[in-house]
C-alpha positions in Angstrom: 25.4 9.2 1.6 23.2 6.3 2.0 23.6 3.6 -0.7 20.8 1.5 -2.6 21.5 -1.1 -5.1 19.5 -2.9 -7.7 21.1 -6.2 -6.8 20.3 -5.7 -3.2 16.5 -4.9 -3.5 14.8 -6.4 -6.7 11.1 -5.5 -7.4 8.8 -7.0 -9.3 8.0 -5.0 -12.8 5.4 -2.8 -13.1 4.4 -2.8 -9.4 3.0 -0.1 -8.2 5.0 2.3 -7.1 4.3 3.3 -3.5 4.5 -0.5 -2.7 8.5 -0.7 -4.2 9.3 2.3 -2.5 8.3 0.4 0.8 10.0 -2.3 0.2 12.8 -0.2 -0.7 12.7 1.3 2.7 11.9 -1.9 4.6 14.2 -4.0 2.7 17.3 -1.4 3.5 16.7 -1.7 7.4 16.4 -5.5 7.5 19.6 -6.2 5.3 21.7 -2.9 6.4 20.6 -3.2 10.1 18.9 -7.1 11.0 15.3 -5.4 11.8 11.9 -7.5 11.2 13.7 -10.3 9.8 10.8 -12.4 10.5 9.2 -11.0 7.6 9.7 -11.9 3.8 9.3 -8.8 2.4 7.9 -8.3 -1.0 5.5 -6.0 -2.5 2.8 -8.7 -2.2 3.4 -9.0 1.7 3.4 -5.1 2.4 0.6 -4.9 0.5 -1.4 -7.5 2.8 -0.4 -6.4 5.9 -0.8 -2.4 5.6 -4.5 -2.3 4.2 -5.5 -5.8 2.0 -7.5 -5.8 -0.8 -10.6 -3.4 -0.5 -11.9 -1.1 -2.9 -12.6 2.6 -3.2 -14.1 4.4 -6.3 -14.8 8.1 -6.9 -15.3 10.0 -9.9 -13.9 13.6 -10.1 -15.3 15.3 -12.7 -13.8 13.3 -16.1 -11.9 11.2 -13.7 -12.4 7.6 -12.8 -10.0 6.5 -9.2 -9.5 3.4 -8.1 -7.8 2.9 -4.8 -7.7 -1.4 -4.1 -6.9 -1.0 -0.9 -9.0 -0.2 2.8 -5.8 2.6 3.0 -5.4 6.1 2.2 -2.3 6.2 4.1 -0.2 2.8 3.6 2.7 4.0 5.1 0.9 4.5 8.6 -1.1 1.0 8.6 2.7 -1.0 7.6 3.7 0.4 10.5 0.8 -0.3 12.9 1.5 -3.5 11.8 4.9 -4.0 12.0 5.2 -1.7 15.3 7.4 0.2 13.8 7.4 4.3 14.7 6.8 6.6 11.9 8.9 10.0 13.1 7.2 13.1 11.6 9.7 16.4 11.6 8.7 19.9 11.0 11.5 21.6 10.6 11.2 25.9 11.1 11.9 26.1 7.2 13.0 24.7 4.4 16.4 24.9 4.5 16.7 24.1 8.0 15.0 20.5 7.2 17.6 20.4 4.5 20.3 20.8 6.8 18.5 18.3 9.4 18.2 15.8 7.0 21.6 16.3 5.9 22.5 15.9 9.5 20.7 12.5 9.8 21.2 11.0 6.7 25.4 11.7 8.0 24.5 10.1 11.5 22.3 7.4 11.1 23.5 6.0 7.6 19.5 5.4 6.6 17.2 7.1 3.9 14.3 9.3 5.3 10.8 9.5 3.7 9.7 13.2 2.0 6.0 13.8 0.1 6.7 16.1 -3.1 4.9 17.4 -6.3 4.8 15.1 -9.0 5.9 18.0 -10.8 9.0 17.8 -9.3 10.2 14.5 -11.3 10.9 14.0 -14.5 7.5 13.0 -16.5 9.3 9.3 -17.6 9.4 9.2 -13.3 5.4 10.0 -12.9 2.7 7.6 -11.9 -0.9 8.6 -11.3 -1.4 8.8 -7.1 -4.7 8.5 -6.0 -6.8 12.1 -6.1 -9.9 12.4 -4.3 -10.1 16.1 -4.1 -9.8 18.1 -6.6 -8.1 21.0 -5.2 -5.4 18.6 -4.3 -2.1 18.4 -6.8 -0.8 15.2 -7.6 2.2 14.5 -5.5 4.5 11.1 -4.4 6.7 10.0 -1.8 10.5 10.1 -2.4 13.4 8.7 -0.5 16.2 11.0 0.2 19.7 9.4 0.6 22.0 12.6 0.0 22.3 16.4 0.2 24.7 18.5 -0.9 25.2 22.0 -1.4 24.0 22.1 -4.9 22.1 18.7 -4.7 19.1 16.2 -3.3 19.5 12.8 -4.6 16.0 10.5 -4.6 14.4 7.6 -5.0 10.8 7.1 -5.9 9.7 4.1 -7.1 11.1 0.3 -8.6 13.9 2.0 -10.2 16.2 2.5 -7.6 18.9 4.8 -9.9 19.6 8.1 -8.4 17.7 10.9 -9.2 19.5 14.6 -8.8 16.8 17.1 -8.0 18.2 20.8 -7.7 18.5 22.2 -4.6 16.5 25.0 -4.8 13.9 23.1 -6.7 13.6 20.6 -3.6 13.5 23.3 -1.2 10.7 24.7 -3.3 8.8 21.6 -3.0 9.1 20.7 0.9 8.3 24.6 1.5 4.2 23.6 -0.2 4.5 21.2 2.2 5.4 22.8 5.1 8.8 21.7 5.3 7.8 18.1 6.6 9.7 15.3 6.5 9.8 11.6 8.2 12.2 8.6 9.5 11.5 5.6 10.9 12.2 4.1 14.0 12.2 -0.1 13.6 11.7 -2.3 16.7 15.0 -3.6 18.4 13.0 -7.0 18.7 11.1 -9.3 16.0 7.7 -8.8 15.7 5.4 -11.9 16.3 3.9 -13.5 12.9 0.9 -14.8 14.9 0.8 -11.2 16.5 1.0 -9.9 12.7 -1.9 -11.7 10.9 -4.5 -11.4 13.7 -3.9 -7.2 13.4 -4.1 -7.2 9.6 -6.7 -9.4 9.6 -9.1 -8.1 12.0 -8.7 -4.6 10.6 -9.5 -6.0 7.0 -12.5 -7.4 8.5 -13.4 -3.8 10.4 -12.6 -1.9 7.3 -14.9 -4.2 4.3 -17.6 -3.6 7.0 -17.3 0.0 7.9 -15.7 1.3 4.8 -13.0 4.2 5.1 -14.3 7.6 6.2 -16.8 8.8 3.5 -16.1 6.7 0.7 -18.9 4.0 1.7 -18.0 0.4 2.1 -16.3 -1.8 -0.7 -19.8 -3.6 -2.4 -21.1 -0.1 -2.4 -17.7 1.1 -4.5 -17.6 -1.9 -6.5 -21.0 -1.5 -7.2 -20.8 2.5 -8.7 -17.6 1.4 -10.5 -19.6 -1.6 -12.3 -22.4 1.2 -12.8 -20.4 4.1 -14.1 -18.9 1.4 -16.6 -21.7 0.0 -18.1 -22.9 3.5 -18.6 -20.0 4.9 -20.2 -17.3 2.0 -21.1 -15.4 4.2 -23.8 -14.1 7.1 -21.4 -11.0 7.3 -21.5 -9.9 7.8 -18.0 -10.8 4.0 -17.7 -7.3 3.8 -19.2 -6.2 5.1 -15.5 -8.1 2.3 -13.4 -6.7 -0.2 -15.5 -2.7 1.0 -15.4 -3.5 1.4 -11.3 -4.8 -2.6 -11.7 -2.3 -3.9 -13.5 0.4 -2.3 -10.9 -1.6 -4.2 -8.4 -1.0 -7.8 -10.2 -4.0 -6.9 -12.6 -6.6 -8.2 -10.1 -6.6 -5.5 -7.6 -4.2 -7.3 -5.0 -6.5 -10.6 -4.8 -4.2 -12.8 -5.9 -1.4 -11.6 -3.4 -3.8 -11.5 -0.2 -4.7 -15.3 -1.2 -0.9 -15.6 -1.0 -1.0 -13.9 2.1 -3.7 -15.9 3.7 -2.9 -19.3 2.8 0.7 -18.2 5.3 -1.9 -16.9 8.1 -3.9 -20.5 7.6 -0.4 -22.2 8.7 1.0 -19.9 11.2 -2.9 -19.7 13.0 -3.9 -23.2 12.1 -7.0 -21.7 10.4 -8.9 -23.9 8.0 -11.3 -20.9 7.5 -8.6 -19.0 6.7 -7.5 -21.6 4.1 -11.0 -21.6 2.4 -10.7 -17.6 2.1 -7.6 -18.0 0.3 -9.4 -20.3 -2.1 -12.2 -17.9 -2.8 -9.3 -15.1 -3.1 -7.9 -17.2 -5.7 -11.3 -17.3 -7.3 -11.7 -13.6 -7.4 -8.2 -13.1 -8.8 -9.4 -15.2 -11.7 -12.8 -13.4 -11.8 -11.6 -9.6 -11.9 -8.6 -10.6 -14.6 -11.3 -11.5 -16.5 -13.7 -8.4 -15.9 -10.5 -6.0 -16.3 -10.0 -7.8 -19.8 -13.4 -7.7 -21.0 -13.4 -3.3 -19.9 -10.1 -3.0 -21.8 -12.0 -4.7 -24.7 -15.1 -2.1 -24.2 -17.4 -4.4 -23.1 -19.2 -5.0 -20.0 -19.4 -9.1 -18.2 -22.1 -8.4 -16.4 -22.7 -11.9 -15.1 -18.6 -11.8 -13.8 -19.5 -8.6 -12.0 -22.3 -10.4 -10.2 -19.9 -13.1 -9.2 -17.3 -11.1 -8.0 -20.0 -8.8 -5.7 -20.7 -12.4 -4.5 -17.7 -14.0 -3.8 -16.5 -10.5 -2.0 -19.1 -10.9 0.2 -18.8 -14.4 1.2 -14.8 -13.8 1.6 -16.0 -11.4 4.4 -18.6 -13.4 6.5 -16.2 -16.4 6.2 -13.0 -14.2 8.0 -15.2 -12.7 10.1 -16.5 -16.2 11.7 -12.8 -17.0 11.6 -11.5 -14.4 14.0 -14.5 -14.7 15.7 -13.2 -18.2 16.8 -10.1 -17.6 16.9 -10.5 -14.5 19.6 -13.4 -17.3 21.5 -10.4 -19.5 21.5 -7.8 -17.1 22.9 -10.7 -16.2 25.9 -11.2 -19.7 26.9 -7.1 -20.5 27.1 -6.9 -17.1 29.0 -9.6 -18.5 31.4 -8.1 -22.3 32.1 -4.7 -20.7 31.9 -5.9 -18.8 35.3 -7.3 -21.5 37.3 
């Protein structure tokens, strides 16, 4: 059995709850076994260094989704960032990866990482994931930490209590998903910070350019959100974007990448970098107050402009930043080899 306590991993309430489960899992290997302990881990950190704040938008019939990060897959980008190995099983069936898991959860003394229905849960244990197909169920990531014969025991978000999923119910669940399941593998070594904010922040910068796959770029999300809204402000599935904001410190994560940034300005002697942790601050102020005027059913037009503004001049100023910073980096490569 692997053991979690409350008064060894405290979250912050009402985070969202993918982002406590991380920290769950991150914060378990750094105290249980010294790895990455560099890094002050906290929801706010994760969330910087897997994805920062982006923003995707998609309506699904009477849906409205909001995802306020540049990542569909947060687990994968945390640990790009944090070189840390993400081990994918596929076990022959079900019951064999319950009896693997078993096996490793016995050996290695650390919880490993399993996507499930939603269904599976308890409804008091549900959140609404992100859904951008809509032949796609609802489903979360769970932590397993012991298996028994009649048992799974999970954790799945900030509450880290037990919960005792039936046996056969679990095995139900992993067989849907073809009896997948993952651990991680930490590096033996710290990571370098400086090493840490260049990759996050030159793959924020790739990503607000780019966008993610076919979703279109940021502005263009932000810009159909702010559209679909002033449309229709008194659909009720707005109630959804606004939960999924509030779990991401009610301004989409602004506030906690300004956080984020203003470290990065220190540890890369970055006064860009300090300025875009100003503006951040700015937009943190600007979408609390756009989210309050939507709960309210009305629509600030002129604080939507500002924040497509400020958005975009966040961008170009990290952009020129890492621009000089990688200028930099040639030129002490090049005196550094005569």
């Amino acid at each position: 059995m692997v053991f979690i306590t409350n008064d060894r991993v405290h979250h912050e309430k009402g985070c969202h709850p993918q982002l406590s489960l991380l920290k769950t899992l991150f914060l378990f290997q750094q105290q249980q076994f010294g790895k990455l302990t560099k890094l002050s881990i906290s929801e706010a950190f994760l969330f910087s260094i897997s994805s920062g704040p982006g923003f995707i938008y998609k309506a699904v019939g009477e849906d409205r989704i909001v995802v306020a990060t540049h990542s569909l897959n947060s687990l994968q980008d945390l640990a790009t960032s944090t070189g840390t190995w993400i081990n994918r099983r596929f076990s022959a069936t079900g019951e064999q990866a319950l009896i693997e898991m078993a096996d490793y959860l016995s050996v290695w003394k650390a919880p490993v990482l399993v996507t499930v229905p939603q269904s599976l849960f308890p409804s008091s244990y549900r959140f609404t994931e992100e859904i951008f197909y809509e032949d796609i169920e609802p489903v979360t990531k769970c932590l397993v930490t012991h298996i028994n014969e009649c048992d799974v025991e999970c954790r799945i978000h900030s509450e880290n209590e037990a919960i005792v999923v039936d046996r056969s119910k679990f095995l139900e669940a992993i067989n849907r998903y073809r009896n997948r399941w993952v651990d991680l593998i930490f590096p033996s070594k710290d990571i370098s910070l400086n090493w840490i904010y260049k990759h996050s922040l030159s793959r924020q910068i790739h990503r607000v350019e780019a966008g993610w796959q076919s979703f279109g770029t940021p502005k263009q999300n932000m810009e159909q959100f702010f559209h679909d809204f002033a449309k229709d402000p008194n659909a009720k599935s707005w109630h959804d974007v606004f939960s999924y904001a509030s779990s991401l410190a009610d301004d989409f994560g602004r506030a906690w990448y300004a956080a984020f940034l203003r470290e990065a300005s220190n540890q890369l002697e970055s006064r860009a970098i300090e300025e875009a942790a100003s503006i951040y601050e700015r937009l943190s102020l600007q979408w609390r107050l756009c989210l309050n005027e939507m709960r309210k059913g009305r629509f600030p037009q002129e604080v939507t402009e500002q924040i497509l503004s400020l958005e975009e001049e966040v961008t170009m100023l990290l952009k020129e930043s890492m621009k000089r910073k990688e200028e930099e980096q040639l030129v002490y490569n090049i005196s550094s080899s005569v």
